[in-house]
Every structure is written in C-alpha cells, then in structure tokens.
N, C-alpha and C positions, 0 to 999 in steps of 0.2 A: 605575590605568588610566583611560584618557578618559571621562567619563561618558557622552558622546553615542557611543563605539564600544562599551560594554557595553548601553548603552539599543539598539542597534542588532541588536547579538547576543542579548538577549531578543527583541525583536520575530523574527529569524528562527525560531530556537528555536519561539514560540509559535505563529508559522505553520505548520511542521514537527510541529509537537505535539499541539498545544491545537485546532486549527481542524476544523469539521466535513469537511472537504475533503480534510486530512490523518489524521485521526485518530489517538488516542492511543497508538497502539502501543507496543510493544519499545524499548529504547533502542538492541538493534541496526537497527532496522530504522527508526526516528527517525535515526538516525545516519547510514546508506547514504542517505533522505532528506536530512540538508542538504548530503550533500559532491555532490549534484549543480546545488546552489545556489551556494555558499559556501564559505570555508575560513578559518581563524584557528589560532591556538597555540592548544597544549592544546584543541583539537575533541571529541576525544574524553571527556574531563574534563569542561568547560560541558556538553556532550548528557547525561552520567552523570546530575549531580548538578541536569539541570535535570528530567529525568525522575524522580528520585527525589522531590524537592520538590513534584514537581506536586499539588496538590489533589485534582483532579479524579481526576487516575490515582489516585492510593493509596487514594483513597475508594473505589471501584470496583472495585479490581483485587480479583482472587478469588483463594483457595488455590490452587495449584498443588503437585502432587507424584506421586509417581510410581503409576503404576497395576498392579495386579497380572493375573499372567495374559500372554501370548503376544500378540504381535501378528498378526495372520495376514495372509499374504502372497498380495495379488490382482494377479489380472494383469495384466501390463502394457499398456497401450494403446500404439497407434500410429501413432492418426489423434487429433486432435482431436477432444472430444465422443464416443468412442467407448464410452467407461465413464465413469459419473459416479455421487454420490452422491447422493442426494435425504432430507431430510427435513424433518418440521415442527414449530416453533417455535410453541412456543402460550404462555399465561400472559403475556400483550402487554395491556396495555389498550387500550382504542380508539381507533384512530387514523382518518384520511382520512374522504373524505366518507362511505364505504359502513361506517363505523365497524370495517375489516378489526382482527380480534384474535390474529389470527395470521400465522406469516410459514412460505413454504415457499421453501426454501432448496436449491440444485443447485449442488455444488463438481466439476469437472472435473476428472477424476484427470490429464492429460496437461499442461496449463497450469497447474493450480492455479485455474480462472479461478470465480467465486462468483457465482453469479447469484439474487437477493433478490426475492421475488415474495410480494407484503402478499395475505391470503385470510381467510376465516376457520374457527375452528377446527372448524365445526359443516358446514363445507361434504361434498358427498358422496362419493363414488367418481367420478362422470360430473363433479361442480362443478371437481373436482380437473384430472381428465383435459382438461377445456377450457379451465382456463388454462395448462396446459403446452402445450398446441396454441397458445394464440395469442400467448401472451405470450414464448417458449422456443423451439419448434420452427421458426416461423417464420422467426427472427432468427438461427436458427444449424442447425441440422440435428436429423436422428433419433438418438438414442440406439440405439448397440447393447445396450446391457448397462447398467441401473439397479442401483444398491446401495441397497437401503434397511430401515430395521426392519419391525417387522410389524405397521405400523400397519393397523387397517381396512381404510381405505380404499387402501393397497396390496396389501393379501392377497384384495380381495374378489373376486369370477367377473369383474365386468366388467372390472376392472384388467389381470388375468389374457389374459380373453381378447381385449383392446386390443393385448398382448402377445405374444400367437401371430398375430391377425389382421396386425400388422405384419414378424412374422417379429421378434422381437428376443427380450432375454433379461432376465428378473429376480432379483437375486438377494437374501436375506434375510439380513441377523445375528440372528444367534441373541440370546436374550432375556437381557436384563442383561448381555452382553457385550459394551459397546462397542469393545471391540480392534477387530472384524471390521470398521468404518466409523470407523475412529479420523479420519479427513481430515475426513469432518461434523464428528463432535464437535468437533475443533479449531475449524472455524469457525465452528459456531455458539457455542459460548462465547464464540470473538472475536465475533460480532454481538452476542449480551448486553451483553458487556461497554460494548462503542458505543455503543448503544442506552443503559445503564444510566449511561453516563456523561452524556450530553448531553440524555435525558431529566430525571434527577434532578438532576445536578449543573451539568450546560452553563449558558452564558452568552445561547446562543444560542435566539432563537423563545421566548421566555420570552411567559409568560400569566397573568393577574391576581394569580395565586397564584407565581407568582414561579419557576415550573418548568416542563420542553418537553416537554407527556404526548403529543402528537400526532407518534408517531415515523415512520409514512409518509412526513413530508413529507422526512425524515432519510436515509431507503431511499437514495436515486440517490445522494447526496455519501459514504455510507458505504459504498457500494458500489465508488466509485472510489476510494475511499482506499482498500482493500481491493486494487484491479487494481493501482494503484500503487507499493505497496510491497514491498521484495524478498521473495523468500518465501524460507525457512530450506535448501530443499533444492535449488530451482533453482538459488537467487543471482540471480535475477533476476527481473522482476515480471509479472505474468502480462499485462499491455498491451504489453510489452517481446516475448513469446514469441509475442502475439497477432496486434499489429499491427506490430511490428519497431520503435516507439519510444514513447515517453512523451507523454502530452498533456501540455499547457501548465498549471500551474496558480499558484495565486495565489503561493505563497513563490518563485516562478522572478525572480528578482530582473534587471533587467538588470546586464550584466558591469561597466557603467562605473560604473554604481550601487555594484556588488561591493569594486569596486576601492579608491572612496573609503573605505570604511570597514575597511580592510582596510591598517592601518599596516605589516609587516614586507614588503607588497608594493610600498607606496611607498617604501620601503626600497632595495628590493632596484633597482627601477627608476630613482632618482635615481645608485644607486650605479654600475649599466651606463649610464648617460646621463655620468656622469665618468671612469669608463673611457676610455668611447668617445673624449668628445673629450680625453684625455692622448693615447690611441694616434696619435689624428689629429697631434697637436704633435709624439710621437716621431717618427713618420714624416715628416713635414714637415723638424725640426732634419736626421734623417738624408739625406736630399734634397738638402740646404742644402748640410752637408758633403762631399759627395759631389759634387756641382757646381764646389765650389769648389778641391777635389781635383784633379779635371780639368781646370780651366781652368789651375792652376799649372803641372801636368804639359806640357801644351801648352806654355805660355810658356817653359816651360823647352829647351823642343826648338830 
C-alpha cells in the first residue's frame, strides 16, 4: 500500500484517538468517530488493531468485568435535566490556579450529557451548593430529582433543606452498592481513565518532568470528547440529542481533502467519468444511424 495513503490513515486514526479533543475511547465509539470523517477498505480492521496498539490506551485502560448484584431500575425522565446523577471525584492532584483536587461530576440521565466541574475535596455542604448554582444551574436549569451517594456533604441539613426549599427531590444509593448509580460510575471511570491517560502518559501540556499533572486545564477538551462521542444506548451523542448536530472539530477533514487520499474512490470516479463518455459515443453512433436510416427511406420514396 502507498506509504503517504497509510501515513495519512495514521494521522486520522490519531486525531480520532490519540487527541485530547477526541479522546481515547472504545474502539466502537473511535470507529462511529471516523466514519463521520472518512472511509477506506477494511475501516473497521485499521480502527481495531490501531486501538489495540495504542500505548497510551493499554497503559491506562482498567479491568473491566462484570459486577455482581441487580441493577435497579430508576425512572425515567422526560424532560431534559430532570433526573441526573452527581457525584465527586477526589484523589486528583492539584490542578488550576485554586490548586482544585477534586472534580464533581453531573451525568444526565435523559441525554447522557456529563458536566465536569474542578472543586475541592475539602469544600463544604454551602461551597458545594454554590458552584452548582453558578457554574450548572445557570447554563441549564433546576434539577428535579438528584442521584447521588451519601457523601456528607449531600446528606447534611443544609443540602436537605436547599432541597425542600426548592421543591425538588433527592435520592441516595445505598452504601457499596453501586448498581443504583451505575450511569456515574461509568463516567467517572471514563473521566479517570482520560484524565490518567493524558496526565501520565499524554503527549500533550507536558512539564519539566516530562508529564501533564495540571488536569484542569484538560476539564473543557475531555468534556467534549465526551458530548461527542456515541453513546452505547442512544447511538447517538449527547450534542447530537442536545443541540440537533455536532461541532466542528479538528479530524473534520475537508471532503476534497477526503477524497485525495482515498484511492478505491478515485477509482470508482474515473470509472463513471468513462462510462459516461462511452454512453455519450453509444448514443451519438445510434443517432448517426438512425439519420441515415431516414434519409435513405426518403430517397427511396
């Protein structure tokens, strides 16, 4: 194969992959990412085996296996933001200017949609309550129904009664049973995982020591790789469901761009371009003949 058309399908690959923008994911969900870019033979093969290969991922990527116990079935939303999950992410070194060491984290049970909000872990019941007012509520609406464990600082009086005072509703999982909030857990291990990838291992925002411990500044690009990519149960991505299409981002390749490096389509193009003009020559000979058909007829009369 052409060296400059494999060089070419690494570089997408590692946009779709490797890039803080896109982030490491799934190889299904790396995959549904480049067929909205791009397409080649055997697609699905290069995506496999370039995900397996990756460095970064494999260093990173955690146990997975199945969990024991019942998943419990909550209900269903029917507005956006009407049920969501909240919880917080500690064990973070220090990041951003306020040296935040923790992350609180709100996945939308309707969308899917993940909203990442740097804090720290020491912060209070009230510290809590006013960065969901300004940073959360503001930019999207009130929560009817919070899921969350029974940390402190959601079980304590004020949280409570923040909670009647607005008319809404809180609910708890039970202790060491993550089934009942299984939607967090999934995404904050994917946040770790991000996080544990492009801090430790990344290429990116590197620092004397040769590693990216300042994961804030990571928050907004992981965030959108995150809204961008499909999710397992919609099939579609939570900017997709949110705002009805996908932003722009850096592997969006132009098509003409697409095109060149994409041999089986210059292919197929050169081939309907000699099509085209035979058909034009059949028709024409037939035209020929047929004129000269009639004009004999005639002469003949």
């Amino acid at each position: 194969m052409d060296l400059a058309y494999r060089t070419m399908i690494s570089t997408i690959l590692n946009e779709c992959h490797g890039s803080v923008s896109s982030g490491p994911l799934s190889e299904d969900q790396t995959l549904e990412r480049v067929k909205t870019c791009s397409w080649w033979p055997n697609l699905r093969k290069d995506v496999s085996e370039y995900c397996q290969t990756c460095d970064r991922f494999q260093k990173s990527n955690r146990a997975t296996g199945k969990k024991f116990g019942m998943i419990i079935q909550i209900q269903e939303p029917k507005s956006p933001w009407e049920i969501a999950h909240m919880y917080l992410v500690t064990a973070l070194p220090p990041g951003g200017d306020r040296s935040y060491n923790a992350c609180l984290v709100l996945v939308g049970i309707y969308r899917k949609t993940p909203i990442f909000l740097p804090c720290h872990k020491e912060d209070t019941a009230m510290d809590t309550a006013i960065i969901i007012c300004n940073k959360f509520i503001i930019h999207t609406e009130l929560l009817q129904n919070i899921i969350s464990d029974r940390d402190p600082k959601f079980t304590s009086a004020l949280w409570t009664n923040l909670h009647n005072f607005f008319g809404r509703k809180s609910s708890f999982s039970t202790a060491y049973h993550p089934q009942s909030d299984v939607l967090a857990e999934g995404m904050i291990q994917t946040l770790k995982d991000m996080i544990r990838i492009f801090c430790a291992y990344g290429l990116e925002l590197k620092d004397s020591d040769g590693f990216t411990h300042d994961w804030c500044t990571l928050i907004p690009a992981l965030e959108l790789a995150y809204k961008t990519s499909i999710h397992s149960s919609t099939r579609k991505t939570p900017e997709m469901l949110e705002k009805g299409w996908n932003p722009r981002l850096p592997y969006d390749t132009p098509k003409k761009y697409l095109v060149d490096i994409n041999p089986t389509e210059i292919r197929f193009l050169k081939r309907q371009d000699i099509m085209q003009t035979d058909s034009f020559k059949i028709l024409s000979n037939m035209r020929r003949k047929d004129g000269k058909k009639f004009i004999n007829h005639l002469n003949s009369k």
